[in-house]
SEFIZA-3560 file (N, C-alpha, C; in Angstrom, 3 decimals):
REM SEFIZA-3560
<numar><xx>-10.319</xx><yy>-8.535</yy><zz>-3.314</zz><atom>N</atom></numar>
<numar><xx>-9.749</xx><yy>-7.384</yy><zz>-3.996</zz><atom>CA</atom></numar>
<numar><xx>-10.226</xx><yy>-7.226</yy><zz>-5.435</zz><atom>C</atom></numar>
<numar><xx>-11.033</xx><yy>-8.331</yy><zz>-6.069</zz><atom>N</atom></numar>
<numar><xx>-11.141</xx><yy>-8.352</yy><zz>-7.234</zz><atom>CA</atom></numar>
<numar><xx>-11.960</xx><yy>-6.722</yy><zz>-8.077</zz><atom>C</atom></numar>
<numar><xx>-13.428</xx><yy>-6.524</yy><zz>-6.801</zz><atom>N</atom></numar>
<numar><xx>-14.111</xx><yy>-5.506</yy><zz>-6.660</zz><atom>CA</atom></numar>
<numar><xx>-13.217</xx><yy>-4.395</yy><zz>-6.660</zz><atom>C</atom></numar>
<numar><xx>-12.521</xx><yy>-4.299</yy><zz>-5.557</zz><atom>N</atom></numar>
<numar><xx>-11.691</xx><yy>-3.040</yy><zz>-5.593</zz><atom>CA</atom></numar>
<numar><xx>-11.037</xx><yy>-2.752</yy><zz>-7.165</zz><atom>C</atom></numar>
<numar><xx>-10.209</xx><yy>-3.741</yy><zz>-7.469</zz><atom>N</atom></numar>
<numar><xx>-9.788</xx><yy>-3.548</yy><zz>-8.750</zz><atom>CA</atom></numar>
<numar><xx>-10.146</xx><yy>-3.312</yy><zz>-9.855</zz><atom>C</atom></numar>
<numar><xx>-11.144</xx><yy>-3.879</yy><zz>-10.067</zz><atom>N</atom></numar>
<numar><xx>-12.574</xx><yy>-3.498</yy><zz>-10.797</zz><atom>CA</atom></numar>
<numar><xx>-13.109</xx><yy>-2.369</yy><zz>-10.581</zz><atom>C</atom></numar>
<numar><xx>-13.029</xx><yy>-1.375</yy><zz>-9.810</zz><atom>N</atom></numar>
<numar><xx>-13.500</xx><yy>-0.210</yy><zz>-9.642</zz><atom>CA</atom></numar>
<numar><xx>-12.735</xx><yy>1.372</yy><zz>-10.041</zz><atom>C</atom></numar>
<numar><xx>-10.789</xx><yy>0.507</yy><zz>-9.742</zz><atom>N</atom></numar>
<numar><xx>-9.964</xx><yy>0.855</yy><zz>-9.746</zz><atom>CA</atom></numar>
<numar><xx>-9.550</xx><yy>1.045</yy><zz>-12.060</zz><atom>C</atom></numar>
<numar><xx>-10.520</xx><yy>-0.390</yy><zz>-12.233</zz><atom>N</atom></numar>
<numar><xx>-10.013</xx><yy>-0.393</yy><zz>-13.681</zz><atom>CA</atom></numar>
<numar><xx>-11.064</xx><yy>0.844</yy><zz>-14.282</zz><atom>C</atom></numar>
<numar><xx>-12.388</xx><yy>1.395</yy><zz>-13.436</zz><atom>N</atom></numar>
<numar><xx>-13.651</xx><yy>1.981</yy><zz>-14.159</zz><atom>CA</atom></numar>
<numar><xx>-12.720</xx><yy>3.223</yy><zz>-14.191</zz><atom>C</atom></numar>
<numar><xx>-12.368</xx><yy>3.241</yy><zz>-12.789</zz><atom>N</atom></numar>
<numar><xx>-11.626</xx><yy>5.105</yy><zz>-12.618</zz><atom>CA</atom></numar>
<numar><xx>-10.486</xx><yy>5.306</yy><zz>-13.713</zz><atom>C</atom></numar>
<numar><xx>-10.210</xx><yy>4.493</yy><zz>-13.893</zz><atom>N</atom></numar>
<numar><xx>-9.246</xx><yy>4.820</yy><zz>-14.759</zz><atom>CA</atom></numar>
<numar><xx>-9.601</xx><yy>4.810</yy><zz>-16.684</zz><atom>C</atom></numar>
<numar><xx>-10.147</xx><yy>3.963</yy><zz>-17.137</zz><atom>N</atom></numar>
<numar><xx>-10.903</xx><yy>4.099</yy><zz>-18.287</zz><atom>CA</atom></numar>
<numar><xx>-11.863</xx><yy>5.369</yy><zz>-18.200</zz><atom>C</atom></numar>
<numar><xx>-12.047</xx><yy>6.148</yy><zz>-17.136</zz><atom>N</atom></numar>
<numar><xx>-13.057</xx><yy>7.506</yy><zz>-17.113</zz><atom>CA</atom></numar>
<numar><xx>-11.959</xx><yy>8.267</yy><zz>-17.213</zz><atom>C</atom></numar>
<numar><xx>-10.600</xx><yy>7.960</yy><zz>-17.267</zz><atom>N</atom></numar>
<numar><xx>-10.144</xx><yy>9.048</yy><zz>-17.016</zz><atom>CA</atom></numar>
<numar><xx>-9.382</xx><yy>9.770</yy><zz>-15.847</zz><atom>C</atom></numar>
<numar><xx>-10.052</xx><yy>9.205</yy><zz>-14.688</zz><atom>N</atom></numar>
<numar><xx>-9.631</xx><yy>9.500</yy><zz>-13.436</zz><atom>CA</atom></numar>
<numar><xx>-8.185</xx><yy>8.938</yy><zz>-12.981</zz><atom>C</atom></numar>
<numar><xx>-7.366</xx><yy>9.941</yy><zz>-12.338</zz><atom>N</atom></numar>
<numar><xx>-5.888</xx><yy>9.163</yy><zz>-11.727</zz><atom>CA</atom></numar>
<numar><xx>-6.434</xx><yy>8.930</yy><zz>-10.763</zz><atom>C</atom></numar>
<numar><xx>-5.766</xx><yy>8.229</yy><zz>-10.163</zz><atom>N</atom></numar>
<numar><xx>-5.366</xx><yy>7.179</yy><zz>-8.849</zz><atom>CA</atom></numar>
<numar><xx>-5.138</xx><yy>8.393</yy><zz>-7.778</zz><atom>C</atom></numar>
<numar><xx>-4.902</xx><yy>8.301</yy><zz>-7.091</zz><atom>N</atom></numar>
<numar><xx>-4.372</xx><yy>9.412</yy><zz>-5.877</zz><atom>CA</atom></numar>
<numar><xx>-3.936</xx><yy>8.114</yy><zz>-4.906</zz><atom>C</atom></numar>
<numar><xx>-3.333</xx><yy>8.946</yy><zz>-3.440</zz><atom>N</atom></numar>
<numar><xx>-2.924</xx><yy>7.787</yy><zz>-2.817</zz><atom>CA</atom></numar>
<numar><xx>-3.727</xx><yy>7.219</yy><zz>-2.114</zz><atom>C</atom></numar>
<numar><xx>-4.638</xx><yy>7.624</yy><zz>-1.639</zz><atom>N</atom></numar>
<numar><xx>-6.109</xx><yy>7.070</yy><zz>-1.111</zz><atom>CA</atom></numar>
<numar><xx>-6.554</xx><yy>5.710</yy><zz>-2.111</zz><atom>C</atom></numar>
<numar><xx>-6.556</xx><yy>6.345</yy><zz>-3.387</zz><atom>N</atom></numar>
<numar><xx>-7.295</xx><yy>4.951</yy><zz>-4.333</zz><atom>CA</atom></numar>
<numar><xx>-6.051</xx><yy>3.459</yy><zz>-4.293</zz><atom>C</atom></numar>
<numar><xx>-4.492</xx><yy>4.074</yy><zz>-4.189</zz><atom>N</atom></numar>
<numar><xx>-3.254</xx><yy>3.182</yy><zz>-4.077</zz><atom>CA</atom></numar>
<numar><xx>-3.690</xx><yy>2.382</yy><zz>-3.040</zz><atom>C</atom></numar>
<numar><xx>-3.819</xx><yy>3.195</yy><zz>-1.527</zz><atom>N</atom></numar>
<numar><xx>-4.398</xx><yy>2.593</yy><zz>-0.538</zz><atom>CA</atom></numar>
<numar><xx>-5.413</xx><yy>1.013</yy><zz>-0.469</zz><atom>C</atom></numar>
<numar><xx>-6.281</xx><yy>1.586</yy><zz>-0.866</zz><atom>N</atom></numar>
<numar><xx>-7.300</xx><yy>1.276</yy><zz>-0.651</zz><atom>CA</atom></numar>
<numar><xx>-7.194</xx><yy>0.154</yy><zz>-1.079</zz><atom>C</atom></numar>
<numar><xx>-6.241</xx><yy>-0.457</yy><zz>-2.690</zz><atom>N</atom></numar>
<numar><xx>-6.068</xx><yy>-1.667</yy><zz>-3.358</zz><atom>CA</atom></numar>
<numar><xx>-5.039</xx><yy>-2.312</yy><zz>-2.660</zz><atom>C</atom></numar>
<numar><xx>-4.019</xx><yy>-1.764</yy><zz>-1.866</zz><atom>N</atom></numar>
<numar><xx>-3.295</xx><yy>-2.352</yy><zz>-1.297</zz><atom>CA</atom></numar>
<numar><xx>-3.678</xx><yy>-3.264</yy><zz>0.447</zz><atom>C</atom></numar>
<numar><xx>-4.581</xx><yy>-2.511</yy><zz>0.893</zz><atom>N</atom></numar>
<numar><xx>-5.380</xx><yy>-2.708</yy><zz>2.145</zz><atom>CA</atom></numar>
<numar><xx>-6.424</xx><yy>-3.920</yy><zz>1.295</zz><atom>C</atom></numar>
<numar><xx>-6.999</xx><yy>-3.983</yy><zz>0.101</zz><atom>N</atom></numar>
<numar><xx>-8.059</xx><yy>-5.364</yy><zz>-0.009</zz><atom>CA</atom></numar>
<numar><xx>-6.988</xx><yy>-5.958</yy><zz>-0.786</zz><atom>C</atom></numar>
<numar><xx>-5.653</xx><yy>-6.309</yy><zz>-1.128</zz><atom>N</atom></numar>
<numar><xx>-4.743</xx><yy>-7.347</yy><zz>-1.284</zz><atom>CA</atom></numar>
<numar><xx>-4.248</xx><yy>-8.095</yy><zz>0.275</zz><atom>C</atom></numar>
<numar><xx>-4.109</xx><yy>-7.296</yy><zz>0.938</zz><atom>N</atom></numar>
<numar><xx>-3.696</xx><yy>-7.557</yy><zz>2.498</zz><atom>CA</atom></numar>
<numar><xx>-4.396</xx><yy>-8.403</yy><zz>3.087</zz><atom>C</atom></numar>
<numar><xx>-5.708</xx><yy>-7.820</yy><zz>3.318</zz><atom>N</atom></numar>
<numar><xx>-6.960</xx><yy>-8.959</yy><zz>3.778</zz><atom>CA</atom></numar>
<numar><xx>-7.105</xx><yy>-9.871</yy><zz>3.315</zz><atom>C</atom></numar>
<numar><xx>-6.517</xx><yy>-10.690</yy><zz>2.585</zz><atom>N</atom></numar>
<numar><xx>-6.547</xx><yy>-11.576</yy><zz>1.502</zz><atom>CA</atom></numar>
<numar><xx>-5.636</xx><yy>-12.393</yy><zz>1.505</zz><atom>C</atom></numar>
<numar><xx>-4.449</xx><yy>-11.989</yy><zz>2.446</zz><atom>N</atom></numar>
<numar><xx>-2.941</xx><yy>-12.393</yy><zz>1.857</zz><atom>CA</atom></numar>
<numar><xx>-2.250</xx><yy>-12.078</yy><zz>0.491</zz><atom>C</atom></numar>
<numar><xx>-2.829</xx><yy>-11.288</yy><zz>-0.468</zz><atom>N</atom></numar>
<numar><xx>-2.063</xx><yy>-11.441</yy><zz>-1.572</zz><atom>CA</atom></numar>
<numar><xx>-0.887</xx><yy>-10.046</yy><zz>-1.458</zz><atom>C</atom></numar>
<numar><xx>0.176</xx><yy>-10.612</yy><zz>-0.495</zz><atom>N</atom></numar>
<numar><xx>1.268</xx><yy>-9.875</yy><zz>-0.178</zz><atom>CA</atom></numar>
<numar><xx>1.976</xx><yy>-9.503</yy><zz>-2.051</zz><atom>C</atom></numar>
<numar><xx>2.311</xx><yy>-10.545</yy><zz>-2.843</zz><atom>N</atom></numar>
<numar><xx>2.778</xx><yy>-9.722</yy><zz>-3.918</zz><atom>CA</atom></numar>
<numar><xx>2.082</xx><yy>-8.770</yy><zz>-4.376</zz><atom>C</atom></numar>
<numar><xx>1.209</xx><yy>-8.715</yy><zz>-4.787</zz><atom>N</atom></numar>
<numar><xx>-0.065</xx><yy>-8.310</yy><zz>-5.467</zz><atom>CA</atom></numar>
<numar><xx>-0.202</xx><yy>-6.745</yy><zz>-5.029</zz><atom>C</atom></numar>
<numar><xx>-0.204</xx><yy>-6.736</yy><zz>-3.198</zz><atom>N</atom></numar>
<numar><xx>0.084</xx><yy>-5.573</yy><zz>-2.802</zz><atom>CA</atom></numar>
<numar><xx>1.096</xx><yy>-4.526</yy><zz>-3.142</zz><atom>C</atom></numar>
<numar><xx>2.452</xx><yy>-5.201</yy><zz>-3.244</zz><atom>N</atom></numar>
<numar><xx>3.579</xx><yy>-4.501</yy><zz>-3.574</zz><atom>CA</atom></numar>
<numar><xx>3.418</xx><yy>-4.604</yy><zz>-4.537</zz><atom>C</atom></numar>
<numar><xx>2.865</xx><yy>-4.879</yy><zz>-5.625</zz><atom>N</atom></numar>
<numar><xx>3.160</xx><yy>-4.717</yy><zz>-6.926</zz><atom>CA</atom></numar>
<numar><xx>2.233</xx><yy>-3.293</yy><zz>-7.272</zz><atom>C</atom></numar>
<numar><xx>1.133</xx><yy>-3.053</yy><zz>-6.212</zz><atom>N</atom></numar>
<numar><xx>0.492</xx><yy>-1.979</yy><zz>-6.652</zz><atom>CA</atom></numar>
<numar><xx>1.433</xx><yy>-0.592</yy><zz>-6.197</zz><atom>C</atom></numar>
<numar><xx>2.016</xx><yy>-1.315</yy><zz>-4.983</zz><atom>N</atom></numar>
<numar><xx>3.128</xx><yy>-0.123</yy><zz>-4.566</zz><atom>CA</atom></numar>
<numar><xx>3.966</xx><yy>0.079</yy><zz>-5.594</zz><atom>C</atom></numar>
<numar><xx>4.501</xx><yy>-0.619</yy><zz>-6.316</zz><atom>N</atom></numar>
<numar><xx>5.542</xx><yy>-0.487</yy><zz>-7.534</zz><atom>CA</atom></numar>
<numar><xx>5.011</xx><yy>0.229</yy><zz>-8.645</zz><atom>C</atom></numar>
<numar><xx>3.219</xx><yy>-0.192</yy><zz>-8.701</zz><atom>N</atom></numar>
<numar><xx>2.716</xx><yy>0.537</yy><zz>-9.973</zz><atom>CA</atom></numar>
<numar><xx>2.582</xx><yy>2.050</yy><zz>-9.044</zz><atom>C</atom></numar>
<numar><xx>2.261</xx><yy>2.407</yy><zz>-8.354</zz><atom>N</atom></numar>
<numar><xx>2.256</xx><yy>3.599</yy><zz>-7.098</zz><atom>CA</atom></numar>
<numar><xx>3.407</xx><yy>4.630</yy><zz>-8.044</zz><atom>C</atom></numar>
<numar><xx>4.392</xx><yy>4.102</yy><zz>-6.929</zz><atom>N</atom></numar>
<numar><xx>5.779</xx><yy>4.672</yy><zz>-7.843</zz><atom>CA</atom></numar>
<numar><xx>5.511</xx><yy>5.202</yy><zz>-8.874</zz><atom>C</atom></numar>
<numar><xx>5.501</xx><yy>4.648</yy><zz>-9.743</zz><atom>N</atom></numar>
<numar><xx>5.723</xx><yy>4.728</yy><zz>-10.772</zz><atom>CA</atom></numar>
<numar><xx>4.658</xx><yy>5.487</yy><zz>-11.666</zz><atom>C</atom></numar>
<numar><xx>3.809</xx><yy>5.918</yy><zz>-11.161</zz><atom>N</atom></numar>
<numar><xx>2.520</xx><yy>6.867</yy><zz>-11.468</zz><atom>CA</atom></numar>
<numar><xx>3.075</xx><yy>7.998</yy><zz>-10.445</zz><atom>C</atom></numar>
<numar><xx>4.096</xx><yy>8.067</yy><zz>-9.941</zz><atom>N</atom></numar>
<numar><xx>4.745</xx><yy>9.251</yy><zz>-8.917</zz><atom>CA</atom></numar>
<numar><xx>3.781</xx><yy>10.135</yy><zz>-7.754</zz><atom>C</atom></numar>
<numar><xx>3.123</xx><yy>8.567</yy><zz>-7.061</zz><atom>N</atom></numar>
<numar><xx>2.273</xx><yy>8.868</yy><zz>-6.104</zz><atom>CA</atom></numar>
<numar><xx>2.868</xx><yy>8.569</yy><zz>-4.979</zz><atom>C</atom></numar>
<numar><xx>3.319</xx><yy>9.171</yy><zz>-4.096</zz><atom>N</atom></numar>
<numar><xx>3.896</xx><yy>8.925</yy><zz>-2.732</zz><atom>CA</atom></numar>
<numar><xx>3.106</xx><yy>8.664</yy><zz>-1.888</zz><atom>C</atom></numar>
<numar><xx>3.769</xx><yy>7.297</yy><zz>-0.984</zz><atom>N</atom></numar>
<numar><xx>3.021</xx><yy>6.712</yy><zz>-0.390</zz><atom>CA</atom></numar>
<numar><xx>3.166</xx><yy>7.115</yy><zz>1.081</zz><atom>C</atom></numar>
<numar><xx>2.404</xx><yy>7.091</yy><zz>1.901</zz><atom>N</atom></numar>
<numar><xx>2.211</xx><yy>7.601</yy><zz>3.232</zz><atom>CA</atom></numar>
<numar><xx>2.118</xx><yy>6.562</yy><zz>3.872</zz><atom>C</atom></numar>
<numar><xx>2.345</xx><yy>7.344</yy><zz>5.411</zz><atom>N</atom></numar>
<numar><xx>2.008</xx><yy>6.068</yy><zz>6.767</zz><atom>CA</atom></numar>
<numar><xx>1.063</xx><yy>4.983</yy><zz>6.290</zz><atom>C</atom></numar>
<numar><xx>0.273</xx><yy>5.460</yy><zz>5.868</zz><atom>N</atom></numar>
<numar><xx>-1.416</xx><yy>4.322</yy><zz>5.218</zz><atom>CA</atom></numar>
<numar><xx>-0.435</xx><yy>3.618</yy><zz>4.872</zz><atom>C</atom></numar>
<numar><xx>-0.190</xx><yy>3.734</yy><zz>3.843</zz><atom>N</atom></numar>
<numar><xx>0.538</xx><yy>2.693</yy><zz>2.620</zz><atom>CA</atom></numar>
<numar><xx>0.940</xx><yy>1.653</yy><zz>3.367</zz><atom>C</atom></numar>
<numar><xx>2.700</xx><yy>2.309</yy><zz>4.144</zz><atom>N</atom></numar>
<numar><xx>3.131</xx><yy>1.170</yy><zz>4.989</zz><atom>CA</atom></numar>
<numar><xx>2.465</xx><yy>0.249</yy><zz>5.574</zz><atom>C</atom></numar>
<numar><xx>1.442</xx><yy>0.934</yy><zz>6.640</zz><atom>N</atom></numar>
<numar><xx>0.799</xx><yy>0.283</yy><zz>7.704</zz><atom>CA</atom></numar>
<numar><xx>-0.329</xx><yy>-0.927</yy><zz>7.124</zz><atom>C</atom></numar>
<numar><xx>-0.699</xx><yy>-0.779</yy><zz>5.233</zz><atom>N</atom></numar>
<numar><xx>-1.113</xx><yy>-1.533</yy><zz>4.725</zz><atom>CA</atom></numar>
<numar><xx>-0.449</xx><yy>-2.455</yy><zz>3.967</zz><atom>C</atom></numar>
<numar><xx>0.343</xx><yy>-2.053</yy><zz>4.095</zz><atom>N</atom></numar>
<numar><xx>1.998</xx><yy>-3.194</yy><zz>3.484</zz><atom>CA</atom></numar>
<numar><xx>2.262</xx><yy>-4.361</yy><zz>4.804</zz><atom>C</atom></numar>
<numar><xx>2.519</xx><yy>-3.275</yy><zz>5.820</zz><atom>N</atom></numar>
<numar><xx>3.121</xx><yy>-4.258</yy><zz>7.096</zz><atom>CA</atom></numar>
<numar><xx>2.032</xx><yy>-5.487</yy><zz>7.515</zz><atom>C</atom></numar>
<numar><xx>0.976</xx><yy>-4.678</yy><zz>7.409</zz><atom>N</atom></numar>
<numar><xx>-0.522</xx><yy>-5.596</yy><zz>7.968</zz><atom>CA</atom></numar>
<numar><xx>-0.198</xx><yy>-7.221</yy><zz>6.736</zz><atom>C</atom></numar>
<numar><xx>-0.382</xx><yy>-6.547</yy><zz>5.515</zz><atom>N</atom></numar>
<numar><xx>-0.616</xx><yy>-7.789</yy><zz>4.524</zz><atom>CA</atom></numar>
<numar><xx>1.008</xx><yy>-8.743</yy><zz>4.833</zz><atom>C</atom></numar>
<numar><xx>2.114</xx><yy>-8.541</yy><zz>5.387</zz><atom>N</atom></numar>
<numar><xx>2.672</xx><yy>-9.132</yy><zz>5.341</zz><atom>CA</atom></numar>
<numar><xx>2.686</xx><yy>-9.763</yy><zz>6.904</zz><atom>C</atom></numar>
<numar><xx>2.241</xx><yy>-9.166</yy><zz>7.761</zz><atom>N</atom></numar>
<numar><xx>1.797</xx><yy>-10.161</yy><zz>8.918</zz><atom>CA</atom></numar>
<numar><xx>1.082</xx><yy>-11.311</yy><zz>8.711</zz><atom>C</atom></numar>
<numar><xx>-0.282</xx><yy>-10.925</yy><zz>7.782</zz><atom>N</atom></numar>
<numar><xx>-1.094</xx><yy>-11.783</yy><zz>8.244</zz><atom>CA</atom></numar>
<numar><xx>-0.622</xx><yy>-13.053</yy><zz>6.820</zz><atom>C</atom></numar>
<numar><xx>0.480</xx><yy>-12.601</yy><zz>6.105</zz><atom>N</atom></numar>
<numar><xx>0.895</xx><yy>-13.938</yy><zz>5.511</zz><atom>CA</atom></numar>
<numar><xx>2.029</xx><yy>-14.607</yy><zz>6.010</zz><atom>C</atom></numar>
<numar><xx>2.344</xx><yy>-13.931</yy><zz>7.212</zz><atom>N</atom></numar>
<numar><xx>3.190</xx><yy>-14.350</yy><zz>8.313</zz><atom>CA</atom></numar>
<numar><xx>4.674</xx><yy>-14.009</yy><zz>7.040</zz><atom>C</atom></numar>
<numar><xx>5.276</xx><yy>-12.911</yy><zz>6.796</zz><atom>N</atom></numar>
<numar><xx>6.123</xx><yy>-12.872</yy><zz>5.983</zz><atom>CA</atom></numar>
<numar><xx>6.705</xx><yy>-11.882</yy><zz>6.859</zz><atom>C</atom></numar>
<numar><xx>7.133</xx><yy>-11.952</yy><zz>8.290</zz><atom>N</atom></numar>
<numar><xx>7.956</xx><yy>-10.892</yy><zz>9.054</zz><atom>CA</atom></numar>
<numar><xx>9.129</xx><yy>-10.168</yy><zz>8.304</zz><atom>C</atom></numar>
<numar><xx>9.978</xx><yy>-11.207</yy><zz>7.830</zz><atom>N</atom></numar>
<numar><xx>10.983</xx><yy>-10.461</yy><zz>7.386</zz><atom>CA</atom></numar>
<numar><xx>10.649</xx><yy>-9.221</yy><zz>6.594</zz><atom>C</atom></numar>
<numar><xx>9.836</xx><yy>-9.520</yy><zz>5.710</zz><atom>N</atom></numar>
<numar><xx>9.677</xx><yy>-8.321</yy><zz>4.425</zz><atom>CA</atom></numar>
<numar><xx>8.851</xx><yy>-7.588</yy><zz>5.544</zz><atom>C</atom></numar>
<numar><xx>7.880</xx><yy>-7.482</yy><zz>6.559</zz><atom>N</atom></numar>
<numar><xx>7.612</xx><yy>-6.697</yy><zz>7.175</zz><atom>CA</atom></numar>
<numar><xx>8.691</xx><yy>-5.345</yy><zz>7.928</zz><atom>C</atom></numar>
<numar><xx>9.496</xx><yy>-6.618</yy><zz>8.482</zz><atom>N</atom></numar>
<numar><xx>11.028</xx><yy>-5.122</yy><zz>9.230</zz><atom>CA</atom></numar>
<numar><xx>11.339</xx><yy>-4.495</yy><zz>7.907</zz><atom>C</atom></numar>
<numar><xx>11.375</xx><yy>-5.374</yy><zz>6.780</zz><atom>N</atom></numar>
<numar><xx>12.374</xx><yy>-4.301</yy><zz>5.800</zz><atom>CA</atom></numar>
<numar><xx>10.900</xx><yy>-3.141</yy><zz>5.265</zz><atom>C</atom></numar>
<numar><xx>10.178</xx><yy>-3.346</yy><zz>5.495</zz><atom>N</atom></numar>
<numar><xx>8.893</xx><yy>-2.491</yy><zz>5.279</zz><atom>CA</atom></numar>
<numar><xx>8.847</xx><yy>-1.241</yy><zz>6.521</zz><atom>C</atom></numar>
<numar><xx>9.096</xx><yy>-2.013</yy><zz>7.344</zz><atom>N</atom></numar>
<numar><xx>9.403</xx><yy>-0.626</yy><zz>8.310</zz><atom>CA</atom></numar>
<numar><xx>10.316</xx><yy>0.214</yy><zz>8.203</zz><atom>C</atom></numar>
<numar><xx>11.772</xx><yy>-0.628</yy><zz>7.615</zz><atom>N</atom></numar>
<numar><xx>12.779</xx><yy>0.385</yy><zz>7.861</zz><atom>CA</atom></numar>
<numar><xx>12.569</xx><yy>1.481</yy><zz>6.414</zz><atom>C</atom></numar>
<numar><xx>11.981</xx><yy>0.878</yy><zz>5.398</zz><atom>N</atom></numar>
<numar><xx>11.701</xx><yy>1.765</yy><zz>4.102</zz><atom>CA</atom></numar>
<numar><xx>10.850</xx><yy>2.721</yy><zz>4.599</zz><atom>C</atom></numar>
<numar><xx>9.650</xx><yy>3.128</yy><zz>5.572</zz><atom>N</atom></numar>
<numar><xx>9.281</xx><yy>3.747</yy><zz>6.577</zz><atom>CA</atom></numar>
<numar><xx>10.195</xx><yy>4.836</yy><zz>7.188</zz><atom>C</atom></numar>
<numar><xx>10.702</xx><yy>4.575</yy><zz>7.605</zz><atom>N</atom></numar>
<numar><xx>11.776</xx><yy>5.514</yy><zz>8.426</zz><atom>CA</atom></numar>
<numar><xx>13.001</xx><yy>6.065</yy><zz>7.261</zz><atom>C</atom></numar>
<numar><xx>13.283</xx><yy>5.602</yy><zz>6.407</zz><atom>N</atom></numar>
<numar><xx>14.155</xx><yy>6.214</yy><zz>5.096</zz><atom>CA</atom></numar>
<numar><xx>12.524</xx><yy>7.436</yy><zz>4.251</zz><atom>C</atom></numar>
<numar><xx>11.543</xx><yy>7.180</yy><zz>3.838</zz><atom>N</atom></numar>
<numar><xx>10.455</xx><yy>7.789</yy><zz>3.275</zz><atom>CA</atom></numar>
<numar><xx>10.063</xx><yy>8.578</yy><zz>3.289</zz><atom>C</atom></numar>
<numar><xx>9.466</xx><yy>8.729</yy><zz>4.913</zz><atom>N</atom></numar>
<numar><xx>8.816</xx><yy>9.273</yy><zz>5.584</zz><atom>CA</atom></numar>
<numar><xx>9.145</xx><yy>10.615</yy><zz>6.674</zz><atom>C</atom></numar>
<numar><xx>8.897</xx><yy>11.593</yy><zz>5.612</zz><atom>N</atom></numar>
<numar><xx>9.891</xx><yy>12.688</yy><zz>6.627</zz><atom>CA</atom></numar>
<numar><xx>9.590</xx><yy>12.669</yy><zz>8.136</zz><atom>C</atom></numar>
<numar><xx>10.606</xx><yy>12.651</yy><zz>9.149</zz><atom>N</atom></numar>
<numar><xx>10.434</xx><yy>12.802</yy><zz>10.817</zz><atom>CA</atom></numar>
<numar><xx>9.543</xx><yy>13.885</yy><zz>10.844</zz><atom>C</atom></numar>
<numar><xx>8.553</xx><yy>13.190</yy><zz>11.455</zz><atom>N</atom></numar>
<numar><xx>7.813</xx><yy>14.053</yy><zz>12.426</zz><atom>CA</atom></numar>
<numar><xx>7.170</xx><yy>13.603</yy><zz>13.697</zz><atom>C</atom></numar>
<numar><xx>6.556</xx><yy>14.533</yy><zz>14.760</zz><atom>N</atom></numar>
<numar><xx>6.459</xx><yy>13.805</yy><zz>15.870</zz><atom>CA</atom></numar>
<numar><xx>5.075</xx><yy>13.704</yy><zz>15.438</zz><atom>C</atom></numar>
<numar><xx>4.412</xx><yy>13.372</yy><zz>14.816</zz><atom>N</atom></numar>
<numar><xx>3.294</xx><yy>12.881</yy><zz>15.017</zz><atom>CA</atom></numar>
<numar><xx>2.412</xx><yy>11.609</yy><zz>13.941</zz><atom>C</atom></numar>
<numar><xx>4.357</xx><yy>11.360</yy><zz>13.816</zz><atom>N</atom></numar>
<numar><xx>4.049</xx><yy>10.011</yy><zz>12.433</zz><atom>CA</atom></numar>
<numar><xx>3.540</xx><yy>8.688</yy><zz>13.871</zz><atom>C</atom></numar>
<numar><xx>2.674</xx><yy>7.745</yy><zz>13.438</zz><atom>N</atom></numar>
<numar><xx>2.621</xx><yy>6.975</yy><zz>14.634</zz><atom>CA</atom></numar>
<numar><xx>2.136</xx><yy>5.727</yy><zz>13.148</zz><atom>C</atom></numar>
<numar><xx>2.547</xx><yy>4.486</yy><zz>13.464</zz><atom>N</atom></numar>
<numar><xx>2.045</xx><yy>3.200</yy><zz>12.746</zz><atom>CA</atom></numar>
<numar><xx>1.464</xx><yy>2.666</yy><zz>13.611</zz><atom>C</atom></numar>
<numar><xx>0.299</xx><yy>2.330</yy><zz>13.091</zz><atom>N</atom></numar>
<numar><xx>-0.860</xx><yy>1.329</yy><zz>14.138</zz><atom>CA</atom></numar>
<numar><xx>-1.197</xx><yy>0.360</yy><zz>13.334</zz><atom>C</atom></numar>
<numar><xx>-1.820</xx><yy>-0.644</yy><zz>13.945</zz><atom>N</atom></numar>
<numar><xx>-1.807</xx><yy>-2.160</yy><zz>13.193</zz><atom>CA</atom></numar>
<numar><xx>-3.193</xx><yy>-2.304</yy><zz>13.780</zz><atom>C</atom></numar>
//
């Protein structure tokens, strides 16, 4: 993730915001990695730049906390999912 972040620090010294794609994208190379805090912490910086996070997000939240075997925070990641995420029939989470 270091790269990602590093790329993440250029866009932003240019000037450029984040969108949720760029949120994504740092949260998906914390995941691969295991660095489950690291992830949510970008979700927290997310927030807080008042970027709403989408199916991606989750499904890159849930992933990084599988593969650090951290189930619990995974269900409570789903159910923040289903509070978020307006119903629709064509929301689907894939892993």
């Amino acid at each position: 993730p270091d790269r990602a972040f590093g790329a993440y620090d250029e866009m932003r010294r240019a000037g450029v915001e984040p969108n949720v794609i760029t949120y994504n994208a740092l949260i998906a190379a914390c995941g691969r990695v295991g660095q489950v805090r690291r992830a949510f912490g970008v979700r927290d910086e997310m927030r807080r730049a008042r970027v709403r996070p989408d199916s991606y997000t989750y499904n890159a939240l849930i992933s990084a906390c599988e593969r650090a075997e951290e189930y619990e925070r995974a269900l409570d990641t789903y159910d923040e999912i289903r509070r978020a995420i307006e119903p629709r029939s064509n929301v689907v989470t894939h892993h």
